[in-house]
C-alpha positions, 0 to 999 in steps of 0.5 A: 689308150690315147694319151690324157688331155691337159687338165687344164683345157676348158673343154674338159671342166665344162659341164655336161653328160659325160661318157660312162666310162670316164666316170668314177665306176658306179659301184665305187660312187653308190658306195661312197653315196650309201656311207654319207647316208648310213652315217647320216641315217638316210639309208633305207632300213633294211637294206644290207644288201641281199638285194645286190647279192640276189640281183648278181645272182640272177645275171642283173644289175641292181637298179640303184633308188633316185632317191639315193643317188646325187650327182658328183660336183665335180668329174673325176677326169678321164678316170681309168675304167673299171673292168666290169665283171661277168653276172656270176663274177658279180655274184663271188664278189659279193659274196666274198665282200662279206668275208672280209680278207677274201681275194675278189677278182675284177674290181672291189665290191663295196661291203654293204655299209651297216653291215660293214658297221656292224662288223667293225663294232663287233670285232673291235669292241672289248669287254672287261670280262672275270674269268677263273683259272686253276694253277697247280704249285709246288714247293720242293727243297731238292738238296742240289739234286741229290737223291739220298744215298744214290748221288746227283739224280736231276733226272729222277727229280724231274720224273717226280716232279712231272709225276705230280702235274704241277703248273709252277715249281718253287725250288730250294737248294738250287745250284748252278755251275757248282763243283760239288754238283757237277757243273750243273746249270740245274734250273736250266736242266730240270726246266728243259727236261719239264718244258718249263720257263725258269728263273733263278735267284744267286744267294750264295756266290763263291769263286769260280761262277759258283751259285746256290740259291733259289728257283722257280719253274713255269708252264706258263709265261715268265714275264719279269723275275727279279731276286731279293736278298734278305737279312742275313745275321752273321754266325757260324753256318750261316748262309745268305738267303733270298727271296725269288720273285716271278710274275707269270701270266695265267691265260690271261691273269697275272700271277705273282710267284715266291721262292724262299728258304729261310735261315735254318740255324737261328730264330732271330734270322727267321724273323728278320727275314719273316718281316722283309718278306712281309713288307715284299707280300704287302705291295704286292696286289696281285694275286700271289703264292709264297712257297718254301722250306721255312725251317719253322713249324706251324705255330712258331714265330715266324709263321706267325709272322707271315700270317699277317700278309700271307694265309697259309694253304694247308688248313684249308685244303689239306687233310692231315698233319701235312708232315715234309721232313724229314721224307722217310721218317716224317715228324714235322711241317716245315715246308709251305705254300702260302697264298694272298691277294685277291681272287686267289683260293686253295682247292686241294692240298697235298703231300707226294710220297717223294723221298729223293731228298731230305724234303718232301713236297707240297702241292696245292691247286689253287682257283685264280680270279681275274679280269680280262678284255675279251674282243 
């Protein structure tokens, strides 16, 4: 190809007809010329291009309306020519132009501009869009994995909890890297086990890296975990306590997730830390589930406490006394989940037959309300 003439040289801005292929390519120009008139309503209705793609097809080229054509104010100087496709290649180009992402080969076929529009409008608008969720929860005091009378059994526990379905496991008596369970790192262990996120929350630290606390289980996304420490009352037994918090998201619905064990030993300590929680439930406006061994039954103080933020989910979606300990003689209810916010509702509560530890879970299914963008 002989080398480009200065841009300069006066022979080369003078006007004139010039040679078709020193000009932009045709497709490119009617292309630039249909979005200035699309954006200023001057293309002809109807046209979305079928009439190029039938006009390909028949091994023709398009004849393009005087009307919608103008001539350039200036001549883009010896412009590299376009490599101009056979008729059928013609025919793939366009057909591919409407699917974008398509490899199109020769040159680059101009996707018919409102067709263009109308894509671009329909992948990029989003509408806030309420949807409706079901989260299975369950509450589960595990005695450091301990199976009544057999010794340390993570792996029994992990086969009850799976037996239940449960979407998100609250935990109580949770140790990780104890002696008297064996070094165990059992958040991380039952969560493998059951293809689950988790977090866990230290309350009782003693030498050697050992902790006791409080964890929460996921099958769905953990995105931020933190642990609180509640009041705590000095006295003989007395043990520090926490309240785990975990926010997940529920395909697209965030949901606020709650482990606790309260005090067992005193009242007062149950109220002090009944009233911390409250305070915690209160700025909380997501959605939220409060689970755990509450060393209360249901009309004592300190439920009574949590009713002020919190709604407890038996009555409503349980049947029966909803009885939790002690697992193989049970007399009383003092294991809970509790739910709060918005667009939250219990369908269906119950009990498993679990006797591993000196507690038997609960489970509730809850619908889970939200808004989300749809695109």
């Amino acid at each position: 190809m002989p080398s480009l003439p200065p841009t300069d040289d006066p022979r080369h801005l003078a006007p004139g007809p010039r040679p078709l292929l020193t000009l932009l390519p045709v497709a490119a120009v009617l292309a630039s010329v249909a979005l200035v008139l699309a954006l200023t309503g001057g293309l002809p209705p109807g046209d979305d291009g079928s009439a190029d793609l039938r006009a390909a097809e028949a091994g023709t080229t398009p004849t393009a309306p005087v009307a919608a054509t103008t001539r350039p104010t200036q001549e883009v100087l010896e412009a590299p020519a376009a490599i101009e496709p056979a008729p059928g290649q013609r025919a793939q180009q366009l057909r591919a132009a409407l699917e974008p992402g398509t490899a199109v080969p020769g040159r680059q076929t101009a996707l018919p501009v409102r067709r263009l529009a109308r894509q671009v409008e329909e992948r990029t608008t989003c509408q806030p869009e309420t949807v409706e969720r079901e989260l299975t929860v369950l509450s589960y005091n595990i005695k450091s994995g301990f199976a009544s009378g057999r010794g340390l059994q993570l792996d029994d526990y992990a086969r009850a909890i799976a037996a239940t379905a449960a979407d998100v496991v609250l935990l109580q008596e949770v140790d990780r890297n104890r002696a008297f369970s064996r070094r165990t790192d059992q958040p991380g262990i039952l969560g493998a086990q059951l293809g689950m996120q988790n977090a866990f929350g230290a309350n009782v630290l003693r030498s050697g890296g050992s902790q006791y606390g409080t964890a929460i289980l996921s099958r769905f996304p953990i995105e931020e975990s933190a642990n609180r420490l509640l009041p705590f009352l000095p006295g003989k037994g007395m043990q520090q306590r926490g309240l785990l918090h975990a926010t997940i998201d529920v395909d697209g619905v965030p949901v606020s997730l709650y482990s606790t064990h309260l005090q067992n030993r005193s009242e007062p300590s149950r109220m002090a830390q009944a009233r911390a929680i409250n305070q915690v439930m209160a700025a909380d406006p997501l959605p939220k589930v409060l689970g755990g061994d509450m060393n209360a039954h249901p009309t004592s103080a300190p439920m009574r406490t949590l009713a002020a933020t919190m709604v407890d989910s038996w009555p409503s979606s349980g049947a029966g006394p909803g009885f939790t300990h002690p697992s193989v003689n049970l007399r009383g209810r003092i294991d809970y989940l509790l739910h709060g916010g918005s667009g939250i509702t219990p369908l269906a509560s119950s009990v498993p037959a679990v006797t591993l530890s000196d507690h038997r879970p609960v489970r509730t299914t809850y619908q889970v309300q939200g808004v989300v963008e749809t695109c």
